[in-house]
DRENLUMBA-498013 format. One record per residue (C-alpha): x, y, z negated; residue in three letters; residue number from 1. Coordinates in Angstrom, 3 decimals, padded with zeros to 6 digits. Last residue first. Layout:
X	Y	Z	ALA	NUM;
...
//
This chain:
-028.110	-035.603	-018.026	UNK	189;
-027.043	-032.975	-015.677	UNK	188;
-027.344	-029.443	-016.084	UNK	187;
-028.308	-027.134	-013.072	UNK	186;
-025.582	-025.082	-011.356	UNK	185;
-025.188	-021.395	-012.784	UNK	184;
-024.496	-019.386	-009.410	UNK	183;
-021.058	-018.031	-010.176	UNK	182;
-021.245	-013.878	-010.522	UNK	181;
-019.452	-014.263	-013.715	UNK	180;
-016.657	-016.334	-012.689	UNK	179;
-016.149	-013.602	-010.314	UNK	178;
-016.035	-011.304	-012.479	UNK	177;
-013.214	-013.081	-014.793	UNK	176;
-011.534	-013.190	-011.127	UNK	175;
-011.480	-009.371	-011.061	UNK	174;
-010.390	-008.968	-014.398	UNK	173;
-007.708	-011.583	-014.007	UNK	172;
-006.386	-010.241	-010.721	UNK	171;
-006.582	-006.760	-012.036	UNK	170;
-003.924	-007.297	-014.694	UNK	169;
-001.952	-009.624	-012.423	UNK	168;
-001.515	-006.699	-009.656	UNK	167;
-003.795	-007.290	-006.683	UNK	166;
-002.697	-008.740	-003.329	UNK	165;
-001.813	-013.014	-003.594	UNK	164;
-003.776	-013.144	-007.005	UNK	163;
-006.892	-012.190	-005.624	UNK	162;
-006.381	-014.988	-002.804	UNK	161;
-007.434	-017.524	-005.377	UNK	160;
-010.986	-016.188	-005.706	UNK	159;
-012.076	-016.760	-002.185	UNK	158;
-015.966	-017.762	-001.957	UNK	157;
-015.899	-014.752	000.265	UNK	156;
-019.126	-013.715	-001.225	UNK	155;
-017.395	-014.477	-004.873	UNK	154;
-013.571	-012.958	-003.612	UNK	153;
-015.529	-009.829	-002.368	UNK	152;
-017.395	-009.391	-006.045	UNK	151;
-014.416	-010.002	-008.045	UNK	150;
-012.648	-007.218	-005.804	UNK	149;
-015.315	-004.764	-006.525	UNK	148;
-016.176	-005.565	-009.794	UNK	147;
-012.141	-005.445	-010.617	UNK	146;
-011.659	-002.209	-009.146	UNK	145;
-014.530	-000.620	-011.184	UNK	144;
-013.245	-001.793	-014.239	UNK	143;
-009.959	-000.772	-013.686	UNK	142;
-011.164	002.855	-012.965	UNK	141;
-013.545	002.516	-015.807	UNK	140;
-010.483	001.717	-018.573	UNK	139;
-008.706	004.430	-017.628	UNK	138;
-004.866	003.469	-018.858	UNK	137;
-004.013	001.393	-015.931	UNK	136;
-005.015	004.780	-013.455	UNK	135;
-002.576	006.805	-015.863	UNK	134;
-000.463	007.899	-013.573	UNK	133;
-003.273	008.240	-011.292	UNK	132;
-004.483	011.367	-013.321	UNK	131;
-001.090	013.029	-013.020	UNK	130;
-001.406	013.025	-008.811	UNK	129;
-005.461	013.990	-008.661	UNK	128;
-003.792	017.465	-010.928	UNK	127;
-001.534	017.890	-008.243	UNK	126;
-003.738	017.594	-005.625	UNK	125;
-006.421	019.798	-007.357	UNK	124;
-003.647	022.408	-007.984	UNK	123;
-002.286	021.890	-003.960	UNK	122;
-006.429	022.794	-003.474	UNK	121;
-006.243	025.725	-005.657	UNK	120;
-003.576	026.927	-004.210	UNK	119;
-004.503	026.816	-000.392	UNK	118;
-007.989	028.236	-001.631	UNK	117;
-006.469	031.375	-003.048	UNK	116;
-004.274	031.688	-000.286	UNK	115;
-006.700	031.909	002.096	UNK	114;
-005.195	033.231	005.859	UNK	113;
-001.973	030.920	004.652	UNK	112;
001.360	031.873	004.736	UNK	111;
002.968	029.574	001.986	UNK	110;
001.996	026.019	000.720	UNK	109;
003.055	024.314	-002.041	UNK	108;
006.011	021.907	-001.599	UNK	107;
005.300	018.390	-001.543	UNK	106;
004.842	016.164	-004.444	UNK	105;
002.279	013.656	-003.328	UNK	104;
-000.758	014.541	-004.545	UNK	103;
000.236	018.714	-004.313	UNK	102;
000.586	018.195	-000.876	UNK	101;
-002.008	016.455	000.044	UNK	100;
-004.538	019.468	-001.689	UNK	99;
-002.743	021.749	000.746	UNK	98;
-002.834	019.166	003.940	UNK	97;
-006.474	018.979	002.925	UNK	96;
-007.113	023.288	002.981	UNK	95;
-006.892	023.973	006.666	UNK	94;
-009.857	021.423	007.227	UNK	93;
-008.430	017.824	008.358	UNK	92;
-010.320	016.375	011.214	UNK	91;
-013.521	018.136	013.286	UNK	90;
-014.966	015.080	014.201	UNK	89;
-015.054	014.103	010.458	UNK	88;
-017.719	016.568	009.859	UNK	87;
-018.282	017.198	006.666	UNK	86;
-021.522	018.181	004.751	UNK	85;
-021.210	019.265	000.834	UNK	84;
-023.796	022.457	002.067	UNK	83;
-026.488	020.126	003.291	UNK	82;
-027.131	018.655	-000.643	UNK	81;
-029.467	016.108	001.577	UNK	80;
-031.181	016.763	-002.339	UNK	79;
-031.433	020.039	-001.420	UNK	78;
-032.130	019.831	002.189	UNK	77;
-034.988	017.792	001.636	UNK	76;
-036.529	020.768	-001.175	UNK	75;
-036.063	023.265	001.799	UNK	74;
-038.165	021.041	003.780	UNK	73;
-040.745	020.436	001.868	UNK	72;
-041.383	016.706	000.972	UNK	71;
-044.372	015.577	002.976	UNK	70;
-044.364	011.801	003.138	UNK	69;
-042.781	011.484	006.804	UNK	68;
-039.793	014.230	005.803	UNK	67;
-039.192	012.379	002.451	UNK	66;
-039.403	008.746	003.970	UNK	65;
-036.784	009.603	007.035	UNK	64;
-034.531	011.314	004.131	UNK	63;
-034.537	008.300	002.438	UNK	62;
-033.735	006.522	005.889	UNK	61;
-030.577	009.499	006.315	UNK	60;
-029.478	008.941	002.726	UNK	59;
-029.016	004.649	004.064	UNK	58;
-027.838	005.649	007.308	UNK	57;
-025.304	008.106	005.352	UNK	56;
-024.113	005.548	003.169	UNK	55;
-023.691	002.964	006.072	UNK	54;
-021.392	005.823	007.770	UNK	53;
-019.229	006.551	004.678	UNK	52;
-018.747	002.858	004.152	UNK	51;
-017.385	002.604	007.509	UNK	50;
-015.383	005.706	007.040	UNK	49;
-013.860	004.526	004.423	UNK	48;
-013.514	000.529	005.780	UNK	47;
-011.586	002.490	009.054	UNK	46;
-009.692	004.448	007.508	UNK	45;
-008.638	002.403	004.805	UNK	44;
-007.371	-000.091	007.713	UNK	43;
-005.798	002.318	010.040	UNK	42;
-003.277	003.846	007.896	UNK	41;
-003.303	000.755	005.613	UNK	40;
-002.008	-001.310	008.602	UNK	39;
001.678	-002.596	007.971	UNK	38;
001.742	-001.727	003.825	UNK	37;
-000.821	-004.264	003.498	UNK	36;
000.877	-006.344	000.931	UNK	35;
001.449	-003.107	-000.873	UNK	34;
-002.207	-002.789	-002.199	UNK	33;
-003.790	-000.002	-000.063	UNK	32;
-005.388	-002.195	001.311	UNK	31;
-007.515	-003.945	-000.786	UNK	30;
-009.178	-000.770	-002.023	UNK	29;
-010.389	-000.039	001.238	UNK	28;
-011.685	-003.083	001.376	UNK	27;
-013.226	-002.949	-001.494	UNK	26;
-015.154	-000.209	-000.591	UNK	25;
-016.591	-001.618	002.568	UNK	24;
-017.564	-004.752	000.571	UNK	23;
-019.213	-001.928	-001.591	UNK	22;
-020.840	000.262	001.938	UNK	21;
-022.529	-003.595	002.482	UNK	20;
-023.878	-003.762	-000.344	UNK	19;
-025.115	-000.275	-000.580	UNK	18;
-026.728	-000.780	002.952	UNK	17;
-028.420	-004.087	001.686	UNK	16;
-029.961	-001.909	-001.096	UNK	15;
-031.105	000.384	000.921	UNK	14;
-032.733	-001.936	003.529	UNK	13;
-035.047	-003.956	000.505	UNK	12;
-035.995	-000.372	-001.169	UNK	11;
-037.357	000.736	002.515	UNK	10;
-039.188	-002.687	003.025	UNK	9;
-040.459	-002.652	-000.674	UNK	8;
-041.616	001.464	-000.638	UNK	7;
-040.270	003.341	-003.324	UNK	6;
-042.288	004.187	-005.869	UNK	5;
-044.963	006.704	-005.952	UNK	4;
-045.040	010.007	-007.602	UNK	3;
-047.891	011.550	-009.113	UNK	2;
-048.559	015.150	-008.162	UNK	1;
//
């Protein structure tokens, strides 16, 4: 069976929904940058979950195309990937306060109904903890950072206030983006 593409309207909305789940991402980035130390709690909450949401509308109008076209159902909740589901509603699971600990240094875990999965999770934590050491030293973490926040500062036509929350290294990376994503303007003669 020949596939066909994606359909223009439906290829139009998804990429506006990735668009806006990266300014959503950004955000998020943006403040957890210690100028923003007075609402980071709700802030990255907020743009994650935000960004989480618009993802799912945009998986959910894929999904809408699958079931309408004919995709099998068990082959729509494979790539749905229905078993990696969370529900925020439900908060925490017994195991993130484990994996939290281990990220920021707390004391493994005792007197749990899973111990095996407490420790693994304060080992994941842990292990999440050493690899932001060296978050400078990754060179497609700081890429990724710098797209992100070159992009915002180019929609928000605001590429001075990079310097006034990232760290200098980023700042330039992200504004050398930004420069990039300038609309060429036509020569003059």
């Amino acid at each position: 069976m020949e596939e066909t593409p994606m359909p223009e309207p439906l290829r139009r909305a998804v990429h506006q929904l990735v668009a806006e789940a990266v300014t959503n991402c950004q955000e998020v980035l943006s403040h957890t940058e210690p100028f923003a130390a007075h609402d980071w709690k709700r802030m990255t909450l907020y743009r994650a979950t935000d960004a989480a949401d618009t993802m799912n509308t945009a998986a959910m109008l894929i999904a809408a195309y699958c079931q309408d076209t004919d995709t099998p159902k068990d082959q729509l909740d494979g790539f749905l990937q229905l078993s990696q589901q969370r529900n925020r509603a439900w908060g925490p699971r017994d195991a993130d306060p484990a994996q939290l600990a281990g990220l920021i240094g707390g004391p493994a875990p005792a007197g749990s109904a899973e111990p095996g999965v407490m420790m693994m999770r304060y080992g994941r934590g842990h292990r999440q903890a050493d690899q932001a050491q060296y978050l400078e030293n990754d060179p497609q973490k700081l890429f990724t950072a710098a797209v992100l926040h070159g992009l915002k500062a180019r929609l928000c036509d605001d590429i001075d206030a990079l310097d006034d929350y990232l760290p200098p290294h980023i700042a330039r990376m992200a504004r050398k983006v930004a420069e990039a994503l300038e609309e060429p303007q036509p020569a003059t003669t």
